[in-house]
KEDRENMI-631830 format. One record per residue: residue in three letters; residue number from 0; x, z, y of N, C-alpha, C, O in turn. Coordinates in nm, 2 decimals, decimal comma. Atoms other than C-alpha are relative to their C-alpha. Layout:
<recs>
<"ALA" NUM <X Z Y> <X Z Y> <X Z Y> <X Z Y>>
...
</recs>
This chain:
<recs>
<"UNK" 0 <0,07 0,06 0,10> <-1,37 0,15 1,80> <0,01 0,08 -0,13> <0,11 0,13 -0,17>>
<"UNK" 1 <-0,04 -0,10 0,11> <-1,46 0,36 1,49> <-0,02 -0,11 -0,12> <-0,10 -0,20 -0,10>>
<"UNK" 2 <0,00 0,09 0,14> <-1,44 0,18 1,15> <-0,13 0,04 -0,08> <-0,18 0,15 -0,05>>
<"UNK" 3 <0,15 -0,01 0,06> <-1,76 0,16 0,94> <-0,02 0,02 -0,16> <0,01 -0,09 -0,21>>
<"UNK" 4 <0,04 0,00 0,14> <-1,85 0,24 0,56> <0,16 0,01 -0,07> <0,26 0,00 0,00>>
<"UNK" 5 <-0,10 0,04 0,09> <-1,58 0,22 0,30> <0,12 -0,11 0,03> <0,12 -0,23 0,06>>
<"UNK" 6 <-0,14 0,10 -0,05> <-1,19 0,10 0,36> <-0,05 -0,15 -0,09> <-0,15 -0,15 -0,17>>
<"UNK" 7 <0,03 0,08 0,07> <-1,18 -0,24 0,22> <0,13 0,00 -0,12> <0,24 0,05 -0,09>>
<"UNK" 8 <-0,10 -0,07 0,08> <-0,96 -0,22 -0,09> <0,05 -0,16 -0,01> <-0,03 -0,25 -0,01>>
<"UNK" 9 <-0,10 0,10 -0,01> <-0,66 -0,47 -0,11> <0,00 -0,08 -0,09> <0,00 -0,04 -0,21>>
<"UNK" 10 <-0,01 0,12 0,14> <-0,65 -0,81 -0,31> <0,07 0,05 -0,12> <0,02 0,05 -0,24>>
<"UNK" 11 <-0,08 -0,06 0,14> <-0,38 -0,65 -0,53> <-0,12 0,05 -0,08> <-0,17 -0,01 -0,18>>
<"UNK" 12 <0,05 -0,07 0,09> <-0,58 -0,41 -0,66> <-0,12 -0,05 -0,06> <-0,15 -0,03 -0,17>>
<"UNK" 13 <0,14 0,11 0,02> <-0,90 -0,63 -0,66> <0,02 -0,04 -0,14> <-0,05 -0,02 -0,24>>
<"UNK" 14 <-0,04 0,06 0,10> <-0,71 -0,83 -0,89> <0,05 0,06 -0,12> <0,05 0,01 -0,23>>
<"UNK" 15 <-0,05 -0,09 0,15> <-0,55 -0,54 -1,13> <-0,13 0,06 -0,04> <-0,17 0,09 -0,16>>
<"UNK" 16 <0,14 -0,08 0,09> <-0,88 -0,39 -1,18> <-0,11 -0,09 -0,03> <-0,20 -0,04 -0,09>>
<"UNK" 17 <0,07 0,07 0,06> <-1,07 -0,69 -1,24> <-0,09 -0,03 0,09> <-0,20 -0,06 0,04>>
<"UNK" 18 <0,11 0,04 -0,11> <-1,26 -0,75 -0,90> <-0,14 0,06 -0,05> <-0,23 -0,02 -0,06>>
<"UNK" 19 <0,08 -0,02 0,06> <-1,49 -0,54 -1,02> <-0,18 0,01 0,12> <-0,29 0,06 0,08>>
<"UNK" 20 <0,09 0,00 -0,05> <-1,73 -0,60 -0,71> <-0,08 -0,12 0,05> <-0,19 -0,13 0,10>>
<"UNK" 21 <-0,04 0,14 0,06> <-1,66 -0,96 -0,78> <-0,04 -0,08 0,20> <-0,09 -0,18 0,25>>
<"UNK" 22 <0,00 0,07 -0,16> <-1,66 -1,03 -0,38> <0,11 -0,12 0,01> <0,18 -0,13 -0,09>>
<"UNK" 23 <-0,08 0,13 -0,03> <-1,45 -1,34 -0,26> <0,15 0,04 0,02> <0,16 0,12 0,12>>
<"UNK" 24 <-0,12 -0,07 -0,06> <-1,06 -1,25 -0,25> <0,03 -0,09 0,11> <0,01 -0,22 0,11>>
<"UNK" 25 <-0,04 0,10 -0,14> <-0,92 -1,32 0,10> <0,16 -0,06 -0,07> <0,26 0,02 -0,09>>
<"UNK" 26 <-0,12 0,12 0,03> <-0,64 -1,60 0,00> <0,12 0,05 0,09> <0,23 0,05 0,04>>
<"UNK" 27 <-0,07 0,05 -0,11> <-0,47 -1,55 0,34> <0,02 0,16 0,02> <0,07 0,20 0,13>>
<"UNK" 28 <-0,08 -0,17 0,02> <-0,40 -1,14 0,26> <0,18 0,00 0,06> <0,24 -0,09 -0,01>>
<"UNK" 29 <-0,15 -0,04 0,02> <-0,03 -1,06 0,36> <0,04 0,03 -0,10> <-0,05 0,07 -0,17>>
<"UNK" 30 <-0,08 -0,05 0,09> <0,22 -0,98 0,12> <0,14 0,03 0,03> <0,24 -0,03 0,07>>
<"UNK" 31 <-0,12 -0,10 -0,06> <0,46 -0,76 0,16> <0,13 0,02 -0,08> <0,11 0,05 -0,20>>
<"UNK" 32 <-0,14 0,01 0,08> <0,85 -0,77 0,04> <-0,02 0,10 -0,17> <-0,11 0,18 -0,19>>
<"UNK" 33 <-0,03 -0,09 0,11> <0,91 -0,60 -0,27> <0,12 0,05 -0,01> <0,17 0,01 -0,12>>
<"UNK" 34 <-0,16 -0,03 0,04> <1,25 -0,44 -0,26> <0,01 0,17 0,04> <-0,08 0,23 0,09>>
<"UNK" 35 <-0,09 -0,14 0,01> <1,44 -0,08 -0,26> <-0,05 0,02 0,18> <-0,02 -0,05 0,27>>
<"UNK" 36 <0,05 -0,07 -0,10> <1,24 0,17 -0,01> <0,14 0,06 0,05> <0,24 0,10 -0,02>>
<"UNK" 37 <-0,15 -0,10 -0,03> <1,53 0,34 0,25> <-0,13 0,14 0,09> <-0,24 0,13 0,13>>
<"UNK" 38 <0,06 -0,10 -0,01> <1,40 0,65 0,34> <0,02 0,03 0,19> <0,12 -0,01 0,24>>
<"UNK" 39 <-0,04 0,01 -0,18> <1,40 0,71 0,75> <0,06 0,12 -0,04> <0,07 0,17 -0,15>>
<"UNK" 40 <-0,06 -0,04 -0,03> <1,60 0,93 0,88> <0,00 0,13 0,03> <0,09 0,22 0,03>>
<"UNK" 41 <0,02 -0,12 -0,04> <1,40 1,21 1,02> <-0,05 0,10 -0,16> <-0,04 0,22 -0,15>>
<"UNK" 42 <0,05 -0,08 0,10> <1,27 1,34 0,68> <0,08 0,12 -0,04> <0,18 0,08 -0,10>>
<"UNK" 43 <-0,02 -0,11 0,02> <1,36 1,69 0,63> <0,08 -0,01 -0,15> <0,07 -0,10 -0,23>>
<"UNK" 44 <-0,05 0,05 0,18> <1,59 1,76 0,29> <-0,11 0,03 -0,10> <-0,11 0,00 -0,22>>
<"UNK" 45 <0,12 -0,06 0,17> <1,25 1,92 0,08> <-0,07 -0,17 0,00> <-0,09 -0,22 -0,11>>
<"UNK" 46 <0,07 0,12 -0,01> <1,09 1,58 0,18> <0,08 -0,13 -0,01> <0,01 -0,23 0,00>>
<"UNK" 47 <-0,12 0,09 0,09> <1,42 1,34 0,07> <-0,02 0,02 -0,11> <-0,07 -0,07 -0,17>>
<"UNK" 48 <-0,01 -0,04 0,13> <1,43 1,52 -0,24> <-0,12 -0,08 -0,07> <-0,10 -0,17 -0,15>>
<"UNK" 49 <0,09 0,12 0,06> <1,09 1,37 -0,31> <-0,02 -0,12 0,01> <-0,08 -0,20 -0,07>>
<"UNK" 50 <-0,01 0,16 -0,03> <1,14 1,06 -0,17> <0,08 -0,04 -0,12> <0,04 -0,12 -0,21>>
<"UNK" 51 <-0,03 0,08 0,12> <1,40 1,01 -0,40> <0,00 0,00 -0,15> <0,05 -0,08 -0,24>>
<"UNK" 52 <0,02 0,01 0,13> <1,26 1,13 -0,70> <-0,15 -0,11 -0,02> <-0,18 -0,16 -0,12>>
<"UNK" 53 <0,11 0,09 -0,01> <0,95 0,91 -0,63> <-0,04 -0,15 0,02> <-0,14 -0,22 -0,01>>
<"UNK" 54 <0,02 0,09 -0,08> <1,04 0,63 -0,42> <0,00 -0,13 -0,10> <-0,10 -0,20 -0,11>>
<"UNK" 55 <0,00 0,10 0,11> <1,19 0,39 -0,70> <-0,10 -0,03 -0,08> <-0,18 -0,12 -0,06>>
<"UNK" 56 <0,16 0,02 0,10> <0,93 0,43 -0,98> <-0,12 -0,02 0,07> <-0,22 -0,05 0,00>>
<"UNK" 57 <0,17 0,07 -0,03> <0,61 0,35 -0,76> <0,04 -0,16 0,07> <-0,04 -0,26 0,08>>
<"UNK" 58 <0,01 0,16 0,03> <0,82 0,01 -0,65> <0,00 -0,07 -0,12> <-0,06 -0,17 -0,15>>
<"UNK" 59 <0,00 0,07 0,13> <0,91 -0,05 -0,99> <-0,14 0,00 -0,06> <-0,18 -0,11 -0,12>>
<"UNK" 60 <0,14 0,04 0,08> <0,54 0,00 -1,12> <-0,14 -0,08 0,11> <-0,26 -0,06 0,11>>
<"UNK" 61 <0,07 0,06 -0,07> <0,42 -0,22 -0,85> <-0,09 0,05 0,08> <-0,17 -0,03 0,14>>
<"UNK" 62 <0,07 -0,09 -0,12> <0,26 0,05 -0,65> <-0,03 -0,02 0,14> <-0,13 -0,02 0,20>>
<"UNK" 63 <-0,05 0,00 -0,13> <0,44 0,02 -0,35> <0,07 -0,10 0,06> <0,16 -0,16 0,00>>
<"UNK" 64 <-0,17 0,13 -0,03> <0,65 -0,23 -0,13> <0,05 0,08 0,12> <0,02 0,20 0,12>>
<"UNK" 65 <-0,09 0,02 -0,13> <0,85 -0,22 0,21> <-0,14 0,05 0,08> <-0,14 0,18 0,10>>
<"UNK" 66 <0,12 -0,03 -0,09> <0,50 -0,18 0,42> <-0,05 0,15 -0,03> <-0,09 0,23 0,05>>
<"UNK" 67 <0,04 -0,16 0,04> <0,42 0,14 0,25> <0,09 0,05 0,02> <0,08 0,16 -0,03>>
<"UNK" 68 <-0,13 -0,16 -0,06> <0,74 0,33 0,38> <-0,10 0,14 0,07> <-0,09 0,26 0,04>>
<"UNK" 69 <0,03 -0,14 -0,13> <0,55 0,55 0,65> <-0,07 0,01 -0,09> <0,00 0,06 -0,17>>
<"UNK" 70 <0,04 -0,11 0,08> <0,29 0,65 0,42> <0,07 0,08 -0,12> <0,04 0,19 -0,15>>
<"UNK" 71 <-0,09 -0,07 0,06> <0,55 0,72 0,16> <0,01 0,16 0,06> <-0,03 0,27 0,02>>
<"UNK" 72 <-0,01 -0,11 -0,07> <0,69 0,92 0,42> <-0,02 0,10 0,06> <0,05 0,20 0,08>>
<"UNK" 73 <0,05 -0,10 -0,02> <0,42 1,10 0,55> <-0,09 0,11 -0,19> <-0,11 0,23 -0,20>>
<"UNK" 74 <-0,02 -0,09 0,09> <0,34 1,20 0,18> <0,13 0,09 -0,03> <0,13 0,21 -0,05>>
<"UNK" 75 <-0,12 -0,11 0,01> <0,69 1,33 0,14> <0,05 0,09 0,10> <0,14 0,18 0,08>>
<"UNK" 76 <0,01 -0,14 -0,12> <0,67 1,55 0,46> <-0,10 0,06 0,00> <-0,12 0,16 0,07>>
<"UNK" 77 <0,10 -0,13 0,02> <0,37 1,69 0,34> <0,05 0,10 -0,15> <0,02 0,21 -0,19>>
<"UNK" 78 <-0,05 -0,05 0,14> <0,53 1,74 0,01> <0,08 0,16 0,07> <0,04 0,28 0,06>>
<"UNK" 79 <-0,07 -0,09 -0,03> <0,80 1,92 0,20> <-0,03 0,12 0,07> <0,04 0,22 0,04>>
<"UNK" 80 <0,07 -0,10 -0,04> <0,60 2,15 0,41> <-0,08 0,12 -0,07> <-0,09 0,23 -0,04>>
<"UNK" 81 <0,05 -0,05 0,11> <0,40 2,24 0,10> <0,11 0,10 -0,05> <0,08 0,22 -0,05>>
<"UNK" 82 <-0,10 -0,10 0,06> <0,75 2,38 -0,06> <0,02 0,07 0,15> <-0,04 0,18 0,15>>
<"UNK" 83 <0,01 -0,10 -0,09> <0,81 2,53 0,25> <-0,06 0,11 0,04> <0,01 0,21 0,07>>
<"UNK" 84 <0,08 -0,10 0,04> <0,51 2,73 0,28> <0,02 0,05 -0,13> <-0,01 0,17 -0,13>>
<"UNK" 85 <0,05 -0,05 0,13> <0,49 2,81 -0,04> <0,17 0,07 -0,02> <0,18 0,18 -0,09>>
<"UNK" 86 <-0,17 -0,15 0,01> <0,93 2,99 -0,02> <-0,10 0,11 0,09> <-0,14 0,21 0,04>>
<"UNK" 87 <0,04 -0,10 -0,05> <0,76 3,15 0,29> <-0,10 0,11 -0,10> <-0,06 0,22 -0,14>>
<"UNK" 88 <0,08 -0,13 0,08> <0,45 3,33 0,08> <0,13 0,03 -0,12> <0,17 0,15 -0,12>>
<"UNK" 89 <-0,08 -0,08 0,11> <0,70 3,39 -0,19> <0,05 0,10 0,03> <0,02 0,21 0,00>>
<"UNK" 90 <-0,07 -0,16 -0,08> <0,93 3,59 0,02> <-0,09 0,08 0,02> <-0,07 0,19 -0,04>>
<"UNK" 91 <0,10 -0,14 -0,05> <0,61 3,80 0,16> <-0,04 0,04 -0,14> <-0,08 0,16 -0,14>>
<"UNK" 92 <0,07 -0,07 0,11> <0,50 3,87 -0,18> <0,14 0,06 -0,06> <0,11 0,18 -0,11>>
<"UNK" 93 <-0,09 -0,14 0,01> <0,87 4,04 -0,27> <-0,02 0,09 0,06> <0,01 0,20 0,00>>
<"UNK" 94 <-0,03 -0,07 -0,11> <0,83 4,21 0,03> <-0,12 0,12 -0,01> <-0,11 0,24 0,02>>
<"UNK" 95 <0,14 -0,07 -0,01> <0,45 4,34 -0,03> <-0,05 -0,03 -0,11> <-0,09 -0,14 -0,15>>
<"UNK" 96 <0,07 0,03 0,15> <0,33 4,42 -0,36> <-0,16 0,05 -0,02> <-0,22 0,07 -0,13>>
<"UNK" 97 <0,15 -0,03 0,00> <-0,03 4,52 -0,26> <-0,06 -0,15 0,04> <-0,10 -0,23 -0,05>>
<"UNK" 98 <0,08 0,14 0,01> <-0,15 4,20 -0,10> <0,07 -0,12 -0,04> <0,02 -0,23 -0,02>>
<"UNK" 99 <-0,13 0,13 0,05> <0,18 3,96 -0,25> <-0,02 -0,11 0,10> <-0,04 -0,23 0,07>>
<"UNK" 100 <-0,03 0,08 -0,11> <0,20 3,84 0,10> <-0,08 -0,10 0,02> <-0,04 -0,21 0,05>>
<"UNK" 101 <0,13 0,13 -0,05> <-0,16 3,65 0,15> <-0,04 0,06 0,13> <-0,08 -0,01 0,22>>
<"UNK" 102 <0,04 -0,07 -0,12> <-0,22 3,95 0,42> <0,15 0,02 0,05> <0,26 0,00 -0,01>>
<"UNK" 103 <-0,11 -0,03 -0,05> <-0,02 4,04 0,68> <-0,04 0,11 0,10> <-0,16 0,14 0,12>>
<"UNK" 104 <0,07 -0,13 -0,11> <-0,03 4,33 0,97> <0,04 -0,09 0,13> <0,12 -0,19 0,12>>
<"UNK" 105 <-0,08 0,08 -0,10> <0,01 4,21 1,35> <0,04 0,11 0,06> <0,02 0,23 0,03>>
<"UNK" 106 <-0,06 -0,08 -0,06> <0,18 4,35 1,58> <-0,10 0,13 0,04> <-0,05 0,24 0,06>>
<"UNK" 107 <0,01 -0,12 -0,06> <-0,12 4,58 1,72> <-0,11 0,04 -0,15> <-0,23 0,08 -0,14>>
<"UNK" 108 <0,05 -0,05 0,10> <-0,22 4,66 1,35> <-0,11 -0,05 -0,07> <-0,19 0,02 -0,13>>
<"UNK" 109 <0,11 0,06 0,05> <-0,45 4,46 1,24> <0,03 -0,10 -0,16> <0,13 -0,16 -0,19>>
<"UNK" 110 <-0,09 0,08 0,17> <-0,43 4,30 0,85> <-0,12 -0,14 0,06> <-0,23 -0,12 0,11>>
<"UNK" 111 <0,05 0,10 -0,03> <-0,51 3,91 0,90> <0,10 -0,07 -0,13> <0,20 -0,02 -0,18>>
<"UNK" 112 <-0,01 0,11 0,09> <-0,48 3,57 0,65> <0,19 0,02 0,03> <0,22 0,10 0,12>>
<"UNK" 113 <-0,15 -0,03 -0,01> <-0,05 3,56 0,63> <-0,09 -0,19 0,08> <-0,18 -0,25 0,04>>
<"UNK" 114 <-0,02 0,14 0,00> <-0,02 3,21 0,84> <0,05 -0,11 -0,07> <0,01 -0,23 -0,06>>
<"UNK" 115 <-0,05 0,10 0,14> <0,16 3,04 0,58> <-0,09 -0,03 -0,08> <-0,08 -0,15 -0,12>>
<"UNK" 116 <0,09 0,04 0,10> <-0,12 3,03 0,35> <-0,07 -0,13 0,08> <-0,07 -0,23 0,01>>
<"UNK" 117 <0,09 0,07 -0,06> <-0,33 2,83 0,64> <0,12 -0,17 -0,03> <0,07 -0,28 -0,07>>
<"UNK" 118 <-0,04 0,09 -0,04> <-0,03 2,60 0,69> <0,03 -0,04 -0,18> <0,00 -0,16 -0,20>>
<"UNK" 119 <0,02 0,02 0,14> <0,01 2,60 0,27> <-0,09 -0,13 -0,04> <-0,07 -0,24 -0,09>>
<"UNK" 120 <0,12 0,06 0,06> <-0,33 2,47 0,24> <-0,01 -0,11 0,04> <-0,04 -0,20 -0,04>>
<"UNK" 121 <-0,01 0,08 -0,08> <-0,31 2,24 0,51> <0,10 -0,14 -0,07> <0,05 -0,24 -0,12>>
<"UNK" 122 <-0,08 0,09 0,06> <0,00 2,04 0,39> <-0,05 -0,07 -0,17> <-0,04 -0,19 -0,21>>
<"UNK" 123 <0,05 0,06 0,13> <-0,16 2,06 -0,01> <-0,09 -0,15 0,00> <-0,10 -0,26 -0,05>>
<"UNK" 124 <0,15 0,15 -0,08> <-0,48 1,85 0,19> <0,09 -0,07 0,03> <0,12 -0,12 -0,07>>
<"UNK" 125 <-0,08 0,13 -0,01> <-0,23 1,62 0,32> <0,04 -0,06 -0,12> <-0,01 -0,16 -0,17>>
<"UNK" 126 <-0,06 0,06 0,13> <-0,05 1,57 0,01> <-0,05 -0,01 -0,09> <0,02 -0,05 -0,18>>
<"UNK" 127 <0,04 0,09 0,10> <-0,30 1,49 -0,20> <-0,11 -0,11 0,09> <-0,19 -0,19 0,03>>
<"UNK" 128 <0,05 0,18 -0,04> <-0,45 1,22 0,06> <0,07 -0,06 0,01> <0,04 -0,17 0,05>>
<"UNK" 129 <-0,13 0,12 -0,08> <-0,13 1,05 0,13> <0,01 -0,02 -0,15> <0,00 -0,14 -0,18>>
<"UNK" 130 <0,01 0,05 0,17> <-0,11 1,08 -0,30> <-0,09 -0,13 -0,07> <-0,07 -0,22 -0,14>>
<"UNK" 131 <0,12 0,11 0,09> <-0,45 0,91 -0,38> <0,03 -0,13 0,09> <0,03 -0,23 0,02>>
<"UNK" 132 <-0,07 0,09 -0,10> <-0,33 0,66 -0,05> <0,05 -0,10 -0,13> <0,00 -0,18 -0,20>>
<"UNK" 133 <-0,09 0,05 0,18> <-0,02 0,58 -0,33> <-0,04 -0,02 -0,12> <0,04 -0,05 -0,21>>
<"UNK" 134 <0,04 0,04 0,17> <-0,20 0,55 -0,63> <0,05 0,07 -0,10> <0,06 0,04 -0,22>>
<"UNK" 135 <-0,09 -0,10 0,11> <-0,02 0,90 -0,74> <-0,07 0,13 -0,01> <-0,03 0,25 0,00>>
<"UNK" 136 <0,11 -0,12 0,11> <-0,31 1,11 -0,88> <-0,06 -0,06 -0,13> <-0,11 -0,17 -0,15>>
<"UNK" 137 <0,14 0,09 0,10> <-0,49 1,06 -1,22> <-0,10 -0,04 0,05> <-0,19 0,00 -0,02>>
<"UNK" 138 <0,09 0,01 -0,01> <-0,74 0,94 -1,06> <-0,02 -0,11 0,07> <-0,12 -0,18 0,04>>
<"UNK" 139 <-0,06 0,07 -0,07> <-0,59 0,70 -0,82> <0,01 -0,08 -0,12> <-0,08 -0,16 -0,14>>
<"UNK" 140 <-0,02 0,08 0,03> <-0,42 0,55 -1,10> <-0,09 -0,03 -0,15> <-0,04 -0,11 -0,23>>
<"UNK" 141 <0,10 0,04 0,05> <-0,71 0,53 -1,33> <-0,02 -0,11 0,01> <-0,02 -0,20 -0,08>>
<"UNK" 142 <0,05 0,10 -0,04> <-0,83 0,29 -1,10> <0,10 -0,14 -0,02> <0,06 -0,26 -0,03>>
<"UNK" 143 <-0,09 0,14 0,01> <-0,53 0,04 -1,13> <0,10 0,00 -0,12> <0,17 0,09 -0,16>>
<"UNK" 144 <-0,08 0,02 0,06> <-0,36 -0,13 -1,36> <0,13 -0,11 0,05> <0,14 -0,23 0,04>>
<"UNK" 145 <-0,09 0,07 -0,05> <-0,04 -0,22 -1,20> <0,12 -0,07 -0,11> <0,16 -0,04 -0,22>>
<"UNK" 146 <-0,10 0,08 0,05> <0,22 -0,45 -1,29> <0,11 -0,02 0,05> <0,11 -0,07 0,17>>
<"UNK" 147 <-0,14 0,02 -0,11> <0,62 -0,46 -1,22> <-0,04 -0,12 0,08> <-0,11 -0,21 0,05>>
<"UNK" 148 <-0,05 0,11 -0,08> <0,69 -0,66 -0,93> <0,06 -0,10 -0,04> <0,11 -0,09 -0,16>>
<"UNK" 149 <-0,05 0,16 0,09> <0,80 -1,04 -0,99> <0,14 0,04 0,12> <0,13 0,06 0,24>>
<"UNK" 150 <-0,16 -0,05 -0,10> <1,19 -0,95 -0,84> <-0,03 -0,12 0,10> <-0,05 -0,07 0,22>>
<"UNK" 151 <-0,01 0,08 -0,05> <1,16 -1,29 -0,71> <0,00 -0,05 0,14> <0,07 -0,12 0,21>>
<"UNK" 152 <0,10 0,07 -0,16> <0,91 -1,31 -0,41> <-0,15 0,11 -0,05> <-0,17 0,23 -0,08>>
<"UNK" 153 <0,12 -0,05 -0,02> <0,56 -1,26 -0,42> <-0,09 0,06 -0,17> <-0,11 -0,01 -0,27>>
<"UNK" 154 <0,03 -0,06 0,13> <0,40 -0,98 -0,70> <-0,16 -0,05 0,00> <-0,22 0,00 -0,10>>
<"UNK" 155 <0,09 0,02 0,00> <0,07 -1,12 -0,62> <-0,03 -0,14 -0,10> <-0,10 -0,13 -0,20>>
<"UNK" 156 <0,01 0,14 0,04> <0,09 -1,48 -0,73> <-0,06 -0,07 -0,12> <-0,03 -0,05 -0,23>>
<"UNK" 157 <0,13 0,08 0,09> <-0,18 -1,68 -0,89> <-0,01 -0,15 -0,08> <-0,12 -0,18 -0,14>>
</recs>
C-alpha cells in the first residue's frame, strides 16, 4: 500500500499553529507520555553525545515525547555518521594537499570521488530529514509554536 498526497500533520501542531487548514481535529488522536527520553543502547558514542545534548530540551519545549525515541535515534545516528565522515575527509586532507582528500587514487590508479564524501552527503540528507521530522530546523520550527509539556499527563488538553 503506498500512502497518498501530504503526511497528515498531528493535532498538536494543528493546535500550536492555529489549525490553519481549519479541518476537524480528530478528538480520539493518541497521546503520548511526556517524560525523560533513555537513549537505546545501540547508539554509537558520536550519536549519544547528541542525544544527550538534544534529547532533554526538545521534551522540555514540547517537541518530543516517549513515541519519538526511534526517530530521535535515527537523527542522532545520522548525526553521528556525519561526524564520522567528515574526521575521515579530514584525515585525507592532512594527508593530500592537492585535492584535501575529496579525490582519491585506487588501487589500479585511477583518481575517483574519496567515498567518504558520498557517505558524508548521505548521512547530512538523513540528518536534516530526521531534523525537520523533530521540529529542529528554522524552518520546522517556524511552523510551531510549542509549549512545555503539562508535567502532569496529557500536553494536549483542551
Amino acid at each position: 500500500m503506498t500512502a497518498r498526497g501530504r503526511k497528515p500533520t498531528p493535532t498538536h501542531l494543528k493546535l500550536v499553529t492555529g489549525n490553519p487548514g481549519r479541518r476537524q481535529l480528530n478528538k480520539a488522536e493518541p497521546k503520548p507520555v511526556v517524560r525523560k527520553l533513555v537513549p537505546p543502547p545501540a547508539l554509537l558514542p558520536d550519536a549519544r553525545i547528541e542525544w544527550d545534548r538534544v534529547a532533554d530540551d526538545l521534551v522540555r519545549s514540547g517537541l518530543i515525547t516517549v513515541a519519538d525515541a526511534a526517530a530521535l535515534a535515527v537523527y542522532c545516528t545520522a548525526y553521528g555518521r556525519w561526524v564520522q565522515a567528515e574526521r575521515v575527509l579530514a584525515k585525507a586532507a592532512e594527508n593530500d594537499p592537492v585535492f584535501e582528500g575529496l579525490l582519491i587514487k585506487t588501487p589500479s590508479g585511477a583518481v575517483i570521488q574519496n567515498p567518504a564524501l558520498g557517505a558524508r552527503n548521505k548521512a547530512a540528507t538523513d540528518l536534516l530529514k530526521a531534523a525537520a521530522e523533530l521540529g529542529m530546523t528554522p524552518s520546522a520550527r517556524s511552523r510551531v509554536q510549542a509549549e512545555a509539556p503539562d508535567e502532569e499527563g496529557d500536553p494536549f488538553s483542551d
